[in-house]
PLY file of the C-alpha trace (Angstrom):
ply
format ascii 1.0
element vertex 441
property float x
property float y
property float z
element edge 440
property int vertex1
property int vertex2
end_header
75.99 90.81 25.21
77.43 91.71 28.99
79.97 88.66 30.22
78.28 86.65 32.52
81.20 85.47 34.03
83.86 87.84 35.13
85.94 86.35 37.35
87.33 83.98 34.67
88.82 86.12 31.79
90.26 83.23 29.63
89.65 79.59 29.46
90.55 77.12 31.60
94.57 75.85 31.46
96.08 73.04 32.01
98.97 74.29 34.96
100.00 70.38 36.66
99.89 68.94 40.07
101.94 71.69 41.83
98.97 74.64 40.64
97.61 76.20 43.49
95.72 78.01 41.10
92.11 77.04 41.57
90.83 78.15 38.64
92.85 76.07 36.39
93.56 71.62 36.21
95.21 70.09 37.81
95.73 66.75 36.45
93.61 67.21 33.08
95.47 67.90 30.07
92.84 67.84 27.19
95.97 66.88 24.51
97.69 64.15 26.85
97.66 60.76 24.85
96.76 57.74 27.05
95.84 54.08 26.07
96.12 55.31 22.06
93.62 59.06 22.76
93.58 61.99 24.44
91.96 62.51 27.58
89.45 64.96 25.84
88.73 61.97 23.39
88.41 59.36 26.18
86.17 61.74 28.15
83.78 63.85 25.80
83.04 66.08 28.95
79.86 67.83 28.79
77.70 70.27 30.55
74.24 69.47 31.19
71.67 72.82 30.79
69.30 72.25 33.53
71.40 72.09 36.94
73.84 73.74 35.64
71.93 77.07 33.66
68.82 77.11 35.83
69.61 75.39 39.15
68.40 77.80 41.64
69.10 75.85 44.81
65.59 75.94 45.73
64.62 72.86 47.55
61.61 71.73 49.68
62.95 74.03 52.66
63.74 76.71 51.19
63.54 78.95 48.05
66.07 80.12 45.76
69.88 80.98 46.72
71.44 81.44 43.05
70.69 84.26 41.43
72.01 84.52 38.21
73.33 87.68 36.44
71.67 86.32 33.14
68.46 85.76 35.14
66.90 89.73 34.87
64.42 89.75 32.74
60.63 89.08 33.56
60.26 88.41 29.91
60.14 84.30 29.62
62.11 84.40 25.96
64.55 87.38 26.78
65.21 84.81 29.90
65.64 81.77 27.56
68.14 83.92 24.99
70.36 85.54 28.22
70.92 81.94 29.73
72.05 80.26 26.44
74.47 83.71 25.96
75.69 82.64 29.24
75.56 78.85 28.78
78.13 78.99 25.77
80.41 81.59 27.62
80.50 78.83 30.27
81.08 75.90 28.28
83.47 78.11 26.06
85.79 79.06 28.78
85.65 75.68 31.09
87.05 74.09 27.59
84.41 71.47 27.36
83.13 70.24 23.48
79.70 69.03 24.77
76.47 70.07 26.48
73.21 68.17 26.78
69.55 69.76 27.20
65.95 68.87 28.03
63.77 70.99 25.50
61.84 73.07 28.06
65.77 73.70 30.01
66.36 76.15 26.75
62.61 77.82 25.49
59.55 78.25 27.45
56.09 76.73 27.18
53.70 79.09 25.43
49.94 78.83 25.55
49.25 75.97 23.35
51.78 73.18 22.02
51.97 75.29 18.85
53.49 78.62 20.59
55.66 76.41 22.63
57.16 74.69 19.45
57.89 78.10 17.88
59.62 79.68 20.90
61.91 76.01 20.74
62.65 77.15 17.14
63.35 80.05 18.41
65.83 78.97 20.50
67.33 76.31 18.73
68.43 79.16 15.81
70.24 80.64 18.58
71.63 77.22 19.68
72.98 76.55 16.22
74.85 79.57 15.92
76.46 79.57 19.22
77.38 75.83 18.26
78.93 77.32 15.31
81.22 79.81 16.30
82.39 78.01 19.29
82.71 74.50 18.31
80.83 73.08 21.14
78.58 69.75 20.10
75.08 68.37 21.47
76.08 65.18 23.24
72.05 64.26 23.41
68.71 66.13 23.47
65.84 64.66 25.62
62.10 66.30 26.75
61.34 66.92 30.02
57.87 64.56 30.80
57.98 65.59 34.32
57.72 68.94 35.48
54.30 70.16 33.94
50.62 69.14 35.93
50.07 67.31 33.12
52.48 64.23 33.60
51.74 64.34 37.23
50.73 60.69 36.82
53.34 59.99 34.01
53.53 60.69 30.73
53.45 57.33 28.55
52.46 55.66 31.39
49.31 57.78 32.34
46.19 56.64 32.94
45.05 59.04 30.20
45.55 57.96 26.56
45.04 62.43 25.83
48.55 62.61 28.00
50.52 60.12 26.32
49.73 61.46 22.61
50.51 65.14 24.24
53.92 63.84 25.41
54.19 62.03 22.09
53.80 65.30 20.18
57.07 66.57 22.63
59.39 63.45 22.07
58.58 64.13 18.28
59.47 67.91 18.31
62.10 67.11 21.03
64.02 64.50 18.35
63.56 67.11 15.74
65.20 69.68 17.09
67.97 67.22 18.49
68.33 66.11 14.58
68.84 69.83 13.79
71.31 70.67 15.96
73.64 67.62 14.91
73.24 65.35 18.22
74.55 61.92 18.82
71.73 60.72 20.90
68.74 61.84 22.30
68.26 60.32 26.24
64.79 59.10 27.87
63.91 59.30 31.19
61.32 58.26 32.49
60.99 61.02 35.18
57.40 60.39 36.32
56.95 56.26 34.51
56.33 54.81 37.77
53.95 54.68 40.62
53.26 56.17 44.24
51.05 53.10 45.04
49.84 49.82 43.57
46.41 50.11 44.98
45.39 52.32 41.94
48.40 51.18 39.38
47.82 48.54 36.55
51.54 47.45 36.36
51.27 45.80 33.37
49.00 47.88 31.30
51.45 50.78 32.37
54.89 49.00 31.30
53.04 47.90 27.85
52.28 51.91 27.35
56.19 52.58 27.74
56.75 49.67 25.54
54.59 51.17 22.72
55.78 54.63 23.58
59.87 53.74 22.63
58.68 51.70 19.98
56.78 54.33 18.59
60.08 56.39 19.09
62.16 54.36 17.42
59.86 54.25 14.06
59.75 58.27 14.18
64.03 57.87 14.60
63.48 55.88 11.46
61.17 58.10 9.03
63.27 61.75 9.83
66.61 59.78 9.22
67.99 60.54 12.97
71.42 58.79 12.81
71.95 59.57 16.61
72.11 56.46 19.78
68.83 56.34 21.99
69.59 55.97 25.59
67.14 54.59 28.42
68.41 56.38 31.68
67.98 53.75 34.43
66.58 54.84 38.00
64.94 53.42 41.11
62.45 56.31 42.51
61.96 59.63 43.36
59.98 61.49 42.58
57.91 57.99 42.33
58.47 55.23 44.95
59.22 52.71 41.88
60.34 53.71 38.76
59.97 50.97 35.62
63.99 51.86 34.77
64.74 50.80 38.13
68.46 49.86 37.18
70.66 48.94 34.35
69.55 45.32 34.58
65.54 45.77 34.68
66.46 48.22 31.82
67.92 45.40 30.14
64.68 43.00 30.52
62.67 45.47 29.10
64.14 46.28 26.20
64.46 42.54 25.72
60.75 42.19 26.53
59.16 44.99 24.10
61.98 43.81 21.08
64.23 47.44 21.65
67.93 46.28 22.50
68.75 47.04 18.47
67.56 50.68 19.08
68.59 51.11 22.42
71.86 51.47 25.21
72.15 52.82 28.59
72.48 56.19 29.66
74.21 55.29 33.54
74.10 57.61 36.21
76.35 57.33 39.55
73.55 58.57 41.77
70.68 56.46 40.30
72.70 53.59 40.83
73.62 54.29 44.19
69.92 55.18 45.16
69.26 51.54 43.63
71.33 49.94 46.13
74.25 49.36 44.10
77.74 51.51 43.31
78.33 53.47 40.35
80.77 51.04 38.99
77.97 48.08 39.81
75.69 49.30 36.52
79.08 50.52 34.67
80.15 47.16 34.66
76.56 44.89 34.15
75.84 47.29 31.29
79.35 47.51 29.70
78.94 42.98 30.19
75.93 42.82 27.85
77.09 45.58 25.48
74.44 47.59 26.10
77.11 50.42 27.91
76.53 53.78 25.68
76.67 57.15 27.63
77.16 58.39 31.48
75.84 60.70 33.79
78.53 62.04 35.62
77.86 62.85 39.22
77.55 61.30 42.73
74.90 60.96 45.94
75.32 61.09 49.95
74.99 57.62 50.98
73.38 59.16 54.38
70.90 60.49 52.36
68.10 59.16 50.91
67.39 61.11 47.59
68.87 62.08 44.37
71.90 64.79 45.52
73.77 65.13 42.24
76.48 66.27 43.58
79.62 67.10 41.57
82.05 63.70 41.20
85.30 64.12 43.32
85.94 60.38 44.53
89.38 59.13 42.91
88.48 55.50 43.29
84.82 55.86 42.10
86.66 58.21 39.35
89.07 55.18 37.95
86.62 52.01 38.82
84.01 54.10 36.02
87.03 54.57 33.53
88.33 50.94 34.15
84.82 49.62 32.61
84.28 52.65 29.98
87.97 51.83 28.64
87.20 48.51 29.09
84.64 48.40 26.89
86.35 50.31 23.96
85.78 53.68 25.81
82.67 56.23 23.87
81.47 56.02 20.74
78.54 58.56 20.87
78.36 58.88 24.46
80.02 60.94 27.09
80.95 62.02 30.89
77.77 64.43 31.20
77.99 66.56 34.52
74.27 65.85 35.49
75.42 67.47 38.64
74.47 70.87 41.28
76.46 72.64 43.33
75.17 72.41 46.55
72.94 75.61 47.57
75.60 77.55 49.85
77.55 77.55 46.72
75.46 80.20 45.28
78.37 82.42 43.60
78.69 81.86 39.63
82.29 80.74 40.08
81.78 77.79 42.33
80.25 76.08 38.79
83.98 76.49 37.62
85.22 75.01 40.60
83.12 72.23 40.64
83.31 71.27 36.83
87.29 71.47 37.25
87.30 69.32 40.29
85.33 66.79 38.23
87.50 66.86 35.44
90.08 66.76 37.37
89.21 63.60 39.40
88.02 61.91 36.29
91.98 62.49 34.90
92.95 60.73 37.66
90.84 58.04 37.54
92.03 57.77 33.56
95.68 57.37 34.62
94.71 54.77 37.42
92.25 52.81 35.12
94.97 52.54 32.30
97.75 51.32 34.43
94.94 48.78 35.83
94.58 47.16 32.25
98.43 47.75 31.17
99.23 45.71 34.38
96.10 43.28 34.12
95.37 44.10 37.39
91.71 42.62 37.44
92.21 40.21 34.96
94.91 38.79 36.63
92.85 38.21 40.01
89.69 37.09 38.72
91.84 34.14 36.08
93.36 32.68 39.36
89.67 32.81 41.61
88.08 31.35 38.75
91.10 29.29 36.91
88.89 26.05 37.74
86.54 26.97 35.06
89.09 26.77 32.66
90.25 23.05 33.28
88.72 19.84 32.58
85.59 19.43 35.29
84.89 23.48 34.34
84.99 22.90 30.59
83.11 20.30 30.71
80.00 21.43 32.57
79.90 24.71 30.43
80.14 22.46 27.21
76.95 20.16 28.02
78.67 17.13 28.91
77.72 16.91 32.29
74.33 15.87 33.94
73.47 16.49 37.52
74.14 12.29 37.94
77.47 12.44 36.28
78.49 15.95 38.95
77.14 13.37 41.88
79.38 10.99 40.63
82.42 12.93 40.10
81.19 14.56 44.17
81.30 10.94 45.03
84.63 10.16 43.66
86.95 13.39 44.90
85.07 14.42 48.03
84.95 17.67 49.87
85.84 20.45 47.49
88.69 22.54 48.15
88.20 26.42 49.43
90.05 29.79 48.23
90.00 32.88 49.79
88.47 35.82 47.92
91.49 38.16 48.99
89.17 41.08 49.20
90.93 43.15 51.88
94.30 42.12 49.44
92.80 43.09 46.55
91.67 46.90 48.72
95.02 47.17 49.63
96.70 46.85 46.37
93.67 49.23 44.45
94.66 51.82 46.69
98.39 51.55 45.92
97.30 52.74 42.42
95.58 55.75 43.47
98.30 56.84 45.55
100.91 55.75 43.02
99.08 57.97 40.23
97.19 60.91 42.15
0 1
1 2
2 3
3 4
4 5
5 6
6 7
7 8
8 9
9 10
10 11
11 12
12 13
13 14
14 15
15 16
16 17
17 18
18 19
19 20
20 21
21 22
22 23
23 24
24 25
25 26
26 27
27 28
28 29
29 30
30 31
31 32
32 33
33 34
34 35
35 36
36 37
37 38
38 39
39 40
40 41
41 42
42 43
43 44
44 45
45 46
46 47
47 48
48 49
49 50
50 51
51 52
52 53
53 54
54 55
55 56
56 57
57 58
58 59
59 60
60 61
61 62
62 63
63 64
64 65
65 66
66 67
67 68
68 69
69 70
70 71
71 72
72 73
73 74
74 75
75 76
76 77
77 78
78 79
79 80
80 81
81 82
82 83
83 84
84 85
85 86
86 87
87 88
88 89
89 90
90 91
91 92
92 93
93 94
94 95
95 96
96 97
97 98
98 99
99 100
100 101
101 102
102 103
103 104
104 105
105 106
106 107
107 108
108 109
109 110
110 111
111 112
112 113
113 114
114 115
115 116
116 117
117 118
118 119
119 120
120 121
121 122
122 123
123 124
124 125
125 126
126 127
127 128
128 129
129 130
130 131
131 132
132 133
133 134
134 135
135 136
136 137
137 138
138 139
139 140
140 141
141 142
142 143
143 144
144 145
145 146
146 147
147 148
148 149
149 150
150 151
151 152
152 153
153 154
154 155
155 156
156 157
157 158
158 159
159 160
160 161
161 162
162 163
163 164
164 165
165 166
166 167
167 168
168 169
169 170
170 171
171 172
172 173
173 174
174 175
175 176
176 177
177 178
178 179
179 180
180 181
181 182
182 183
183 184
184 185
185 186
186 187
187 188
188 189
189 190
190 191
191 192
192 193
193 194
194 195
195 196
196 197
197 198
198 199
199 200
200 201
201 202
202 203
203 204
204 205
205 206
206 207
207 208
208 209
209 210
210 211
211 212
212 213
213 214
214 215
215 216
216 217
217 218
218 219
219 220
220 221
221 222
222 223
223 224
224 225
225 226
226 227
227 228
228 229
229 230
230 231
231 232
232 233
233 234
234 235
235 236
236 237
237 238
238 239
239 240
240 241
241 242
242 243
243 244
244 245
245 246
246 247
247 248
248 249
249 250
250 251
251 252
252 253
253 254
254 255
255 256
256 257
257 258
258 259
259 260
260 261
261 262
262 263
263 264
264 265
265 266
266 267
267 268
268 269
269 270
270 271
271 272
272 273
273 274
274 275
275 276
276 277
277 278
278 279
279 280
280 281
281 282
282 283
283 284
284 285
285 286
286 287
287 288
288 289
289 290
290 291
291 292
292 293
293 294
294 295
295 296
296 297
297 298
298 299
299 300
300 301
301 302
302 303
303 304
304 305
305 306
306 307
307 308
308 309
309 310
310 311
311 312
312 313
313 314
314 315
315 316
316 317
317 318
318 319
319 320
320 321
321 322
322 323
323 324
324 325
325 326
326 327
327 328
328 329
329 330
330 331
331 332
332 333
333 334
334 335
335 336
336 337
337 338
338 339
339 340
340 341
341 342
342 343
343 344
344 345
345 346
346 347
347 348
348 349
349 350
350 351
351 352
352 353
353 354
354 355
355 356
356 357
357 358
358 359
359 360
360 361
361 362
362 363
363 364
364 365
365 366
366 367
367 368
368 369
369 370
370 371
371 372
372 373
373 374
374 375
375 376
376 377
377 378
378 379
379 380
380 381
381 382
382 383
383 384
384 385
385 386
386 387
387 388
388 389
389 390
390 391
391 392
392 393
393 394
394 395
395 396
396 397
397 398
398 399
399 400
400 401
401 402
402 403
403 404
404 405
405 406
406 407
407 408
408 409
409 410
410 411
411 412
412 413
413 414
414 415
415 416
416 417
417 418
418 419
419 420
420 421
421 422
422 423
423 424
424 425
425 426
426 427
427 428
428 429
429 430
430 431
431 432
432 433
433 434
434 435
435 436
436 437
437 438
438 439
439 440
């Protein structure tokens, strides 16, 4: 096969702070011990197929600007067999040790469900070997339920019973194949599981069809013996207007709700949560709170915008407030930093995706150093015990421990007066966060 990517001839090094090299990192050093691991070990980097393998940069405005050199053929499975040539030479020379794929990213749809399945097999023989003889891992498989007519009103969630046992028959397959190739999870999304308007939308008949759906799931996880984590991906809308996984904390209800949190973590993503209303580090840290914390999706939106940007991560702070709650919560165990991310359409050139993986990495390094010196120093910790040290004496002890009625807080109200205010030392606590990232970066 022809290389696909030229301008980089070996892979990616490690050359320090003072590199003006852009083609090499900066401040990630794959075999650099911190907190007990490696930064490889902490991070689990991965490349995601879809943005990265068959972005475009199409958008509503305009059509394509990326024209790959793997891209030639007219022939849909000749297409499917260049791209994962070229995926692994990507993967293989960036350094990273995971990707992640939706099944119709890697093999086309055929005719009939039967032709598509054998083209996946197809492709997932090809998969296997290129995991073989470059040591790259699936981080998680997952099916695309979005992009085909079909699941134009959802897929589990569709008013049309014939839909949901179609995209049934794809989750199956899609775990299979995931199974084969040794991955650690398998992700759902529920691209299209929410509604446009609730003029022709039975809410509740729809969020019992998800329900059943991942319960369904999780028995099939059960009978082939797949030993991998499920993730639920949380997000708000688009393409919808409201999405059922609207955040990590309406995730959390429903799992409670259809009896799935045994079976189930979160898959967070920085954009999702942003488009939500909240920052990245906002769902890091309720999901990482209720244990329920398993695998990221590493990337970032435009606040001025309005829509899902995926752009690549380069914020420091956002960088070391995500680390501070992976670490936090005893870092990855089958999850990872995926790059769910684009480069933006002027970038059309097959380099920029080196550039914009390394500046990732990069800024998540950072991040590592700042979010380890955080917890060494007890920077948090040490803040939040003195706003909330009240709780831990007598009148907080006792309230938390039962022994005291609404009468019996009147009373005590009665008897010491007007309570005595603290500031919250916000602009403080700014000031000194910052010293970190200067400190370290």
């Amino acid at each position: 096969m022809p290389e696909f990517f030229p301008e980089v001839k070996k892979p990616i090094k490690y050359e320090g702070p003072k590199s003006k090299n852009p083609l090499a990192f900066k401040h990630y050093n794959p075999k650099q011990k911190i907190l007990g691991k490696t930064m490889e070990q902490h991070f689990r980097f991965a490349v995601c197929y879809w943005h990265t393998f068959k972005g475009t940069g199409a958008d509503p405005f305009g059509s394509a600007t990326m024209v790959r050199p793997y891209a030639a053929s007219s022939d849909p499975l000749a297409l499917a067999e260049a791209t994962m040539e070229a995926a692994f030479e990507f993967m293989s020379k960036l350094g990273v040790k995971f990707w992640t794929f939706h099944d119709r990213d890697i093999a086309p749809e055929g005719e009939n469900l039967t032709e598509t399945n054998k083209n996946l097999d197809h492709m997932i023989k090809i998969a296997a070997k290129k995991q073989k003889e470059t040591g790259i891992s699936l981080l998680w498989g997952t099916a695309n339920l979005f992009s085909h007519p079909r699941y134009m009103a959802g897929a589990s969630t569709n008013p049309n019973p014939a839909v949901f046992a179609h995209a049934a028959a794809q989750v199956k397959k899609a775990m299979e194949v995931t199974k084969e190739l040794g991955g650690e999870g398998y992700t759902f999304w529920g691209g299209r599981e929410g509604y446009d308007t609730l003029l022709n939308t039975d809410l509740a008949r729809e969020a019992d069809q998800l329900g059943k759906f991942l319960n369904l799931a999780v028995d099939y996880k059960k009978a082939i013996r797949f030993k991998g984590q499920f993730y639920i991906e949380p997000k708000p809308k688009e393409p919808t207007k409201h999405q059922y996984d609207f955040d990590a904390q309406s995730c959390h209800a429903f799992l409670q709700k259809y009896g799935l949190m045994d079976h189930f973590k979160m898959n967070i993503e920085a954009n999702h949560a942003t488009l939500a209303g909240h920052s990245f580090h906002h769902d890091l840290a309720y999901a990482s709170a209720n244990g329920i914390l398993g695998s990221v999706d590493a990337n970032r939106g435009d606040r001025l915008l309005g829509w899902d940007t995926d752009q690549f991560p380069m914020d420091f702070q956002e960088c070391a407030l995500a680390m501070y709650y992976i670490i936090k919560m005893g870092g990855f165990k089958t999850g990872g930093l995926n790059f769910d991310a684009k480069v933006r359409r002027q970038s059309y050139e097959p380099v920029d995706l080196f550039y914009a993986h390394i500046g990732s990495m990069d800024a998540f390094a950072v991040g590592l150093k700042v979010a380890a010196k955080l917890l060494k120093d007890k920077f948090f910790e040490k803040l939040l015990k003195q706003r909330y040290g009240g709780w831990d004496k007598a009148l907080g002890k006792d309230i938390l421990s039962g022994k005291m009625s609404f009468k019996d807080l009147e009373a005590y109200t009665m008897k010491n007066g007007e309570p005595k205010t603290q500031s919250g030392r916000q602009e403080l606590t700014e000031l000194l966060l910052n010293e970190y990232l200067t400190t370290i970066s």
